[in-house]
C-alpha positions in Angstrom: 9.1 8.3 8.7 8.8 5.9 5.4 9.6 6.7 2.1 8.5 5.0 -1.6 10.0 5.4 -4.2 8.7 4.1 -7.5 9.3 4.6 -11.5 7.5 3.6 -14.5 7.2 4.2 -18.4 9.8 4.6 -20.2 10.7 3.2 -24.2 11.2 -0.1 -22.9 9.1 0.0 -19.4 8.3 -3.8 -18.4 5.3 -3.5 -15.4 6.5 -6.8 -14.2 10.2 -5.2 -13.3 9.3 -2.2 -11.5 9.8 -2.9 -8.1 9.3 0.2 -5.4 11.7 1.0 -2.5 11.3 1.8 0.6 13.2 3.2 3.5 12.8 3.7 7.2 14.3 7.1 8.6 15.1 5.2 12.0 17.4 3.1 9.8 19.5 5.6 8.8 22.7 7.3 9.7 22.5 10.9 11.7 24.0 12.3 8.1 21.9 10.3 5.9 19.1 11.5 8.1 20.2 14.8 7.9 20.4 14.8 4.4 17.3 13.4 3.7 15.5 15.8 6.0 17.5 18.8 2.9 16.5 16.7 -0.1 12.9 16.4 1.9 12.6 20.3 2.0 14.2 21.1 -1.3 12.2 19.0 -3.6 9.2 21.1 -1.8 7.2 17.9 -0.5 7.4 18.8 3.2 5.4 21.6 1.9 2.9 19.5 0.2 0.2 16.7 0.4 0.5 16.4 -3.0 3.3 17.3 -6.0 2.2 16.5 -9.8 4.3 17.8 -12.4 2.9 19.0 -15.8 2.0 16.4 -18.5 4.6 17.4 -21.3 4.4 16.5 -25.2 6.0 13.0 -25.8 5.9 12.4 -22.0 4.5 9.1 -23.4 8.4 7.7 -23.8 10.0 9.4 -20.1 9.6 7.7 -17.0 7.4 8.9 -14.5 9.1 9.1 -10.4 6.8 9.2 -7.2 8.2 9.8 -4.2 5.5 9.1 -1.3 7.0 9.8 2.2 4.4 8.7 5.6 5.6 10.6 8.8 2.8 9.8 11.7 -0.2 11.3 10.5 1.0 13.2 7.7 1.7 11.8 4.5 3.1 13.8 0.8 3.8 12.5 -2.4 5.0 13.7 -5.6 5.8 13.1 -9.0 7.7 13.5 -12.0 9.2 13.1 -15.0 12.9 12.5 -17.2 12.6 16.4 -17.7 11.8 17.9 -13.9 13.7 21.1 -14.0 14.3 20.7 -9.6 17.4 18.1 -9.4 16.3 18.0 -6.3 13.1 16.2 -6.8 15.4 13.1 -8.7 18.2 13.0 -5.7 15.0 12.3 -3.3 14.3 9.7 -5.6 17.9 8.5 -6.0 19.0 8.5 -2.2 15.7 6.6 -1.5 16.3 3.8 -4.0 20.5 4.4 -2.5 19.5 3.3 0.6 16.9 0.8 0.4 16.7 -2.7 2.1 
């Protein structure tokens, strides 16, 4: 399984910074694995092909996360924004960016 994990926007968002990150579940510990596999089914993206959260006024200064995940044939992604109500949405986006190579 692969994960992405991207931002962008922002007040001061530069497109030539943003960098995505990627991780490999094979290269991770049996708890990191583990743990991934919670954050996986609590952000609700196992569940899902696709997860787009509502455009809210002056979205225009937040940052926007996607978190893309490929696992064989199957792949999800999702996004969000500074004011996602599911902190478990931004800790898939935080352990992916965590453990990237």
């Amino acid at each position: 399984m692969t994960l992405r994990a991207s931002k962008t926007g922002g007040l001061f968002f530069n497109a030539n910074a943003e960098v995505e990150s990627s991780i490999h579940d094979v290269d991770l510990s049996v708890a990191d694995k583990a743990t991934l596999e919670g954050l996986i089914a609590a952000s609700g993206l196992g569940q899902n092909a696709s997860i787009v959260s509502p455009t809210r006024p002056g979205s225009g200064d937040m940052r926007t996360y996607r978190v893309a995940v490929e696992d064989g044939s199957h792949s999800a992604d999702m996004s969000f924004d500074d004011l996602e109500s599911n902190p478990a949405k931004k800790a898939l986006f935080d352990f992916v960016k965590q453990h990237a190579r």
